[in-house]
N, C-alpha and C positions, 0 to 999 in steps of 0.2 A: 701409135699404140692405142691399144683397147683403155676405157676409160677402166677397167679394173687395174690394166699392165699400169698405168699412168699413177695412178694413188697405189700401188703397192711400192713402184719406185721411188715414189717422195717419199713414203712408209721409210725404208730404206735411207733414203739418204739423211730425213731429219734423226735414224735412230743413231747414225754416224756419228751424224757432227754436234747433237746437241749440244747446249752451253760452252760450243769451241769455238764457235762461228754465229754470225749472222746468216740466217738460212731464208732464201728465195726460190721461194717454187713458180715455175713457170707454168701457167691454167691457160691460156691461149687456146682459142676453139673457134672452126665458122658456127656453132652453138651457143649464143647466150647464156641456155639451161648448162648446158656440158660445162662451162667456164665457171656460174654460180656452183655447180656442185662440187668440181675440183677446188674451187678456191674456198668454200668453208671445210673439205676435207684438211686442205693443208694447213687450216686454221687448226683444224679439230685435234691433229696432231702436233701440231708447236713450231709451224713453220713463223717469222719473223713477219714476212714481208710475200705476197703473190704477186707476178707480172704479165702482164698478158699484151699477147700482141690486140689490134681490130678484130672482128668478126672480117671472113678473107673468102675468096670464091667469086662472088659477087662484089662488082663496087658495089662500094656505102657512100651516101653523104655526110657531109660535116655532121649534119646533125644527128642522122641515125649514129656515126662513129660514138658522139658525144653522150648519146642515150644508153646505147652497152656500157660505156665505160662509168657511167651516173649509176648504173644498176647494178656492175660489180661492184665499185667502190660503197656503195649502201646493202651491198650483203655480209661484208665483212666487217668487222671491226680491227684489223689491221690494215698498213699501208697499202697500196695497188700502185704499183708503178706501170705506165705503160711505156710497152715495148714497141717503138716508133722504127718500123721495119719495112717501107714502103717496095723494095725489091722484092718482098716477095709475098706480103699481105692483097698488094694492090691498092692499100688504103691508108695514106699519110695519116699522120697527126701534126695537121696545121699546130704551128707557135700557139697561136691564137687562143685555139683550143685547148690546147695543154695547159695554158696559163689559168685559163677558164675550170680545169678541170682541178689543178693545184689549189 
């Protein structure tokens, strides 16, 4: 989806479920910027918690992996859970990492 179709449907779903639910919007992008901007969007509207898979298309190393996910999690000031999806990212999240990131 278009990065508008993307924030009107979280639009949408957090107008649903407000205070009935814990609400997680999903910002996953091979985009850094695209991922920052959907994730303080769903901030801006009252989502809980954003998850995002790696930057995908290109392998990433650990470390690049490690750097997206240090630059989402410091845009936001709620949770960022990542979404450890190696079938079809291409780009694990070593243990290692995650712990490191937690």
């Amino acid at each position: 989806m278009a990065i508008e179709e993307r924030k009107k449907s979280a639009e949408a779903f957090i107008d649903n479920t407000k205070n009935n639910v814990v609400t997680i919007v999903h910002v996953g992008s091979p985009s850094l910027d695209i991922t920052i901007e959907l994730a303080k969007h769903a901030e801006d509207i009252g989502a809980n918690v954003v998850a995002s898979v790696p930057p995908f298309y290109y392998k990433y190393g650990e470390i690049s992996i490690k750097l997206f996910f240090e630059k989402l999690i410091s845009s936001v000031d709620i949770p960022v859970f990542a979404y450890n999806n190696p079938g079809r990212t291409g780009n694990p999240i070593a243990p290692e990492l995650l712990k490191e990131l937690a």
